[in-house]
C-alpha positions as CSV (number, residue, x, y, z in Angstrom):
1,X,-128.3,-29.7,-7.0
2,X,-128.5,-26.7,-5.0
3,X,-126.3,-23.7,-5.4
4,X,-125.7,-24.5,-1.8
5,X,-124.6,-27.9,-2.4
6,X,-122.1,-26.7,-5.4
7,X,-120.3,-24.0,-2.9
8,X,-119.8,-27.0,-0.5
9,X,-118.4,-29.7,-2.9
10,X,-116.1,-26.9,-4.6
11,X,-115.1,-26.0,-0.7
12,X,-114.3,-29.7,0.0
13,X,-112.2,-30.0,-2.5
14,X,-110.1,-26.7,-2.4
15,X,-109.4,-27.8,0.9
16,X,-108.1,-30.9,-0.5
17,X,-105.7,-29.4,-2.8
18,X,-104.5,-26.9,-0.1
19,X,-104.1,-29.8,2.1
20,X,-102.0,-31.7,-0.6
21,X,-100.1,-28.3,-1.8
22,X,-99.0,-27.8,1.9
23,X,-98.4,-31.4,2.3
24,X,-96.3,-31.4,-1.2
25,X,-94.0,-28.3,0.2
26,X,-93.7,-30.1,4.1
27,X,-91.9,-33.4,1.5
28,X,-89.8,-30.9,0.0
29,X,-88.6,-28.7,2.6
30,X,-87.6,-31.9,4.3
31,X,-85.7,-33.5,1.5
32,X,-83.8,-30.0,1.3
33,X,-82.8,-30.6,4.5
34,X,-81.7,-34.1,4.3
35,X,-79.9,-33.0,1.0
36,X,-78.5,-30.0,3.2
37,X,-77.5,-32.0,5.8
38,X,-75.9,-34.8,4.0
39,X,-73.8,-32.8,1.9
40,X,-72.9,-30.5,5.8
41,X,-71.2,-34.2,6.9
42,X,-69.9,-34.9,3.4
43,X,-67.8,-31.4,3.5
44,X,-66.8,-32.3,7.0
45,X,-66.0,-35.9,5.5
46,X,-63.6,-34.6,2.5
47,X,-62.2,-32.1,4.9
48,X,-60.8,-34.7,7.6
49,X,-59.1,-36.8,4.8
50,X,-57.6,-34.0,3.0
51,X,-56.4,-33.0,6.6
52,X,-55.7,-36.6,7.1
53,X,-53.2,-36.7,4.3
54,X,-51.5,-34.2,5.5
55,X,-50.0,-35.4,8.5
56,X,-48.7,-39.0,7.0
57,X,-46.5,-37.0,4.5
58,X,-45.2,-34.4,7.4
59,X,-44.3,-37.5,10.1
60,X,-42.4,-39.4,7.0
61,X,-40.0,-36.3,6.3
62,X,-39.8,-35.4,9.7
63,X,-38.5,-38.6,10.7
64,X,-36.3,-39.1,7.9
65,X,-35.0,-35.5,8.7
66,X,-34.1,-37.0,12.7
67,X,-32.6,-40.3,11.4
68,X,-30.3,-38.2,8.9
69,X,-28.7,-36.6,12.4
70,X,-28.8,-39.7,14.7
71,X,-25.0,-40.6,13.9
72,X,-23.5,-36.6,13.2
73,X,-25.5,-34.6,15.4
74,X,-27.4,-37.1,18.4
75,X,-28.4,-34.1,20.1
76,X,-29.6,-32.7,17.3
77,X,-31.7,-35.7,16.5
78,X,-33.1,-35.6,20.0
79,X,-34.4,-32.1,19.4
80,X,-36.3,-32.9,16.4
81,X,-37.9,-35.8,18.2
82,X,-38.8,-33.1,20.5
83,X,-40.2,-31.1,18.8
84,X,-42.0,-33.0,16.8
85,X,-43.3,-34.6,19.9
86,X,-44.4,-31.1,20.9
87,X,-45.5,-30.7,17.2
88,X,-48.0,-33.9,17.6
89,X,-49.3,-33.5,20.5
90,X,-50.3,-30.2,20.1
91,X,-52.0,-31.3,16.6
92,X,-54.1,-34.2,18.3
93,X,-55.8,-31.7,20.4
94,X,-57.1,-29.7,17.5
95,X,-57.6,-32.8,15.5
96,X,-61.5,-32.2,15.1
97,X,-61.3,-28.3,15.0
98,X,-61.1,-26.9,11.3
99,X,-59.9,-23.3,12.7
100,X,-57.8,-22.2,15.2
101,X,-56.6,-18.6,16.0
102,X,-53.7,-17.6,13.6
103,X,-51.6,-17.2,16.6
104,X,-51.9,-20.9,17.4
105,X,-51.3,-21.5,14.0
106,X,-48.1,-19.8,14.4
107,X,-46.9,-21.6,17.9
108,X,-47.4,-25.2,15.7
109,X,-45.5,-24.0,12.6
110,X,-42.6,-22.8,15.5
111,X,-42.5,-26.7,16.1
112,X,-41.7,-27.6,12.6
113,X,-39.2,-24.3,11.9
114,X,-37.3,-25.4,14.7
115,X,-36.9,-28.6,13.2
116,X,-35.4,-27.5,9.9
117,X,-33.5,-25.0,11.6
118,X,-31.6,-27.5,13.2
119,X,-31.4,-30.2,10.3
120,X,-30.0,-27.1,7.9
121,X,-27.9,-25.4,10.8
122,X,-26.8,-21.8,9.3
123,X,-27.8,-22.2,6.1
124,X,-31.6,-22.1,6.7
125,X,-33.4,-18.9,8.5
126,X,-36.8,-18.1,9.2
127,X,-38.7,-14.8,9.1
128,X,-42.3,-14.1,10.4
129,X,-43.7,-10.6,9.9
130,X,-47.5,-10.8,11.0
131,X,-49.3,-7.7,12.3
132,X,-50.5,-8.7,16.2
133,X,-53.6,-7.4,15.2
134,X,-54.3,-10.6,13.1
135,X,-53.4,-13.1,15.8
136,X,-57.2,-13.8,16.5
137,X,-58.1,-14.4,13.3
138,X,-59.2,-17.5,12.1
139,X,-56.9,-20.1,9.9
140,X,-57.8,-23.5,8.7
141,X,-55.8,-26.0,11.0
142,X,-52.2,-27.0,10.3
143,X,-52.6,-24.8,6.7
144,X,-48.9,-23.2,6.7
145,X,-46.8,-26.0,7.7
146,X,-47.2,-27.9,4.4
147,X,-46.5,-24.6,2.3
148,X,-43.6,-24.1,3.8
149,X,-42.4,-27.5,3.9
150,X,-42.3,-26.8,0.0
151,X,-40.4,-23.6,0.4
152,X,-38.0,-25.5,2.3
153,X,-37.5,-28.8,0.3
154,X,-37.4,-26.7,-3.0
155,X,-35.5,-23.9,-1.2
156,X,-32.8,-25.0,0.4
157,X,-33.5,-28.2,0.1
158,X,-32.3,-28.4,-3.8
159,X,-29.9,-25.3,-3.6
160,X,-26.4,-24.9,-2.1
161,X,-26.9,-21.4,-1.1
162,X,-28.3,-20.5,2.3
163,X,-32.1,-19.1,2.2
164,X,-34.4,-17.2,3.9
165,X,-37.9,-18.6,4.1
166,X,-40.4,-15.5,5.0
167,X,-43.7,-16.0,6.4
168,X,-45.8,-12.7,6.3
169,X,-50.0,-12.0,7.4
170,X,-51.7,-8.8,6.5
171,X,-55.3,-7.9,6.1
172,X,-56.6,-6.6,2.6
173,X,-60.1,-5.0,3.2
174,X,-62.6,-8.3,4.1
175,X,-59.4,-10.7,3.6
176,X,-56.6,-12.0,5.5
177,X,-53.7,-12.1,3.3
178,X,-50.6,-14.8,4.4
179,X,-47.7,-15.4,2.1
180,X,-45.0,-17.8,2.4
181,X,-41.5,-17.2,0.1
182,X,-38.3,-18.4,0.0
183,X,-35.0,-16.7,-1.7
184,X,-33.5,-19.6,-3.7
185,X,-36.2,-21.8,-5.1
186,X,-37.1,-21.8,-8.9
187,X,-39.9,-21.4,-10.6
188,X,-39.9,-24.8,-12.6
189,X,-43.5,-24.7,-14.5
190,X,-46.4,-23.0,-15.0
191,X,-48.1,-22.5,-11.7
192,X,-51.4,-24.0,-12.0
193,X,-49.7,-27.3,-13.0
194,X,-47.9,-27.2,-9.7
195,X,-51.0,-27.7,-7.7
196,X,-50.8,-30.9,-9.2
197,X,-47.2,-32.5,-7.9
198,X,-47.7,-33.8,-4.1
199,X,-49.8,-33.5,-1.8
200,X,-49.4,-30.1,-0.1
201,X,-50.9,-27.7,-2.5
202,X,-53.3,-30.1,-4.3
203,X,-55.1,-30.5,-0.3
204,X,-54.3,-27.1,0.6
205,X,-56.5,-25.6,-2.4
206,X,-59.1,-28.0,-2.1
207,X,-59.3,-27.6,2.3
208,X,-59.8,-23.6,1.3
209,X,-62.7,-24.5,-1.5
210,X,-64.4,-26.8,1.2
211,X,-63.6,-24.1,3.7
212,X,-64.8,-20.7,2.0
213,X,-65.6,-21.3,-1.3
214,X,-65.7,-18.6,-3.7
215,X,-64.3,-16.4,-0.8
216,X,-60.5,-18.0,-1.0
217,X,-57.7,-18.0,-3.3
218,X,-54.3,-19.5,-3.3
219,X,-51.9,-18.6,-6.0
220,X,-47.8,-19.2,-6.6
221,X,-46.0,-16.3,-8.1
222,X,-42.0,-15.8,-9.3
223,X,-40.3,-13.8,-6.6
224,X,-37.6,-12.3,-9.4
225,X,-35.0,-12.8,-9.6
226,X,-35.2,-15.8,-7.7
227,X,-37.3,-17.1,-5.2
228,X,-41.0,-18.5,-5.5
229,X,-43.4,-17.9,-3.1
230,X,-47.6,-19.1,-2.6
231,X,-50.3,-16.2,-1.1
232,X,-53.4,-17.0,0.4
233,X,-56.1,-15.3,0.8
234,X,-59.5,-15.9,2.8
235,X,-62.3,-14.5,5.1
236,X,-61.0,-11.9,7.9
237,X,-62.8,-12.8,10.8
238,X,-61.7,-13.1,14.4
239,X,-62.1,-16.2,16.8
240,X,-63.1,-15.7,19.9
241,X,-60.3,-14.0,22.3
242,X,-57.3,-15.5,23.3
243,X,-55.3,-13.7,26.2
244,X,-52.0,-16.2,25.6
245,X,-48.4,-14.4,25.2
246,X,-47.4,-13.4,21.5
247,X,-46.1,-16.9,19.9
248,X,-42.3,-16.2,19.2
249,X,-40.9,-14.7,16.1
250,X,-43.8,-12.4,15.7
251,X,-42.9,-9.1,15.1
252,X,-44.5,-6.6,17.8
């Protein structure tokens, strides 16, 4: 055989494997998409049930809070129907978004402040310290409402004395930094086993690992001498603009 010949049969088949090589990383590149994909709609999948959950457990105590006020307070009752009403509606239109604006954030926990404030009357008062610099910045959908549901039920909720449940954003470098406290609850266990009891910090840690990651963290801490609070913290970065009035209760 000629050298000729040997050049050509060693050409053919170099060609062959390159084909097949290139062919070989084509497969793959497309099954790491697929894989990419699929686990893109699972994410989106475990994030709509955890939010899901959510709102099941608010309506319950929300209507039990109205129907507590139907006989001693009607008008009372029909405010929290209001509200919650207002509450709803305003929830269904961001079902399907996973981050709004902080400052809408804020306008939907007004909804559910209001609420408590007129099922505990003068015993329960609300404090929101956010810098209006942060209203633009993105939150995870209905986040704060379940936190401080908990500051409320094991505020007030379980202590005679009147309380003050303080909601407060800040930025800390790359992270926005929110923090919601109340003065009377107690500190009943060690905190990582509280993520375990109900439903709002359980899905609220796990909507922030689906979310960000690595790039989140959500702790409780003992507000000495009384009081327990929960801080989050997540990626600072603004939504696009929003020209709507301050929400009230933010401090200018």
């Amino acid at each position: 055989m000629t050298q000729h010949a040997h050049i050509s049969i060693a050409s053919y088949w170099l060609l062959i494997a390159g084909t097949q090589f290139y062919r070989l990383i084509a497969q793959a590149r497309r099954r790491e998409l697929r894989a990419a994909q699929l686990e893109a709609r699972l994410a989106e999948a475990r994030l709509e049930a955890l939010r899901g959950q959510l709102q099941p457990h608010f309506l319950f105590n929300t209507l039990q809070a109205a129907v507590t006020l139907v006989h001693d307070d009607p008008d009372g009752a029909e405010d929290v129907l209001l509200q919650l009403s207002e509450l709803l509606r305003a929830s269904l239109d961001k079902l399907h978004v996973q981050q709004i604006p902080l400052r809408r954030e804020i306008e939907l926990l007004n909804h559910y402040m209001s609420i408590q404030q007129r099922r505990f009357g003068e015993r329960l008062r609300f404090d929101v310290q956010v810098d209006p610099g942060l209203l633009d910045c993105a939150v995870p959908t209905l986040i704060l409402q379940p936190l401080v549901e908990n500051a409320v039920r094991y505020g007030v909720g379980r202590h005679k004395e009147n309380d003050l449940v303080t909601f407060r954003a800040w930025r800390n470098r790359d992270a926005l930094c929110l923090e919601i406290s109340n003065r009377t609850g107690v500190l009943d266990g060690e905190p990582e086993q509280l993520f375990t009891r109900g439903v709002g910090l359980s899905n609220t840690r796990r909507r922030l690992e689906q979310l960000y990651g690595e790039r989140q963290a959500l702790d409780i801490f003992d507000g000495r001498p009384s009081g327990v609070g929960v801080r989050l913290s997540l990626p600072a970065h603004a939504m696009e603009n929003d020209v709507s009035a301050l929400p009230a209760g933010v401090a200018p």
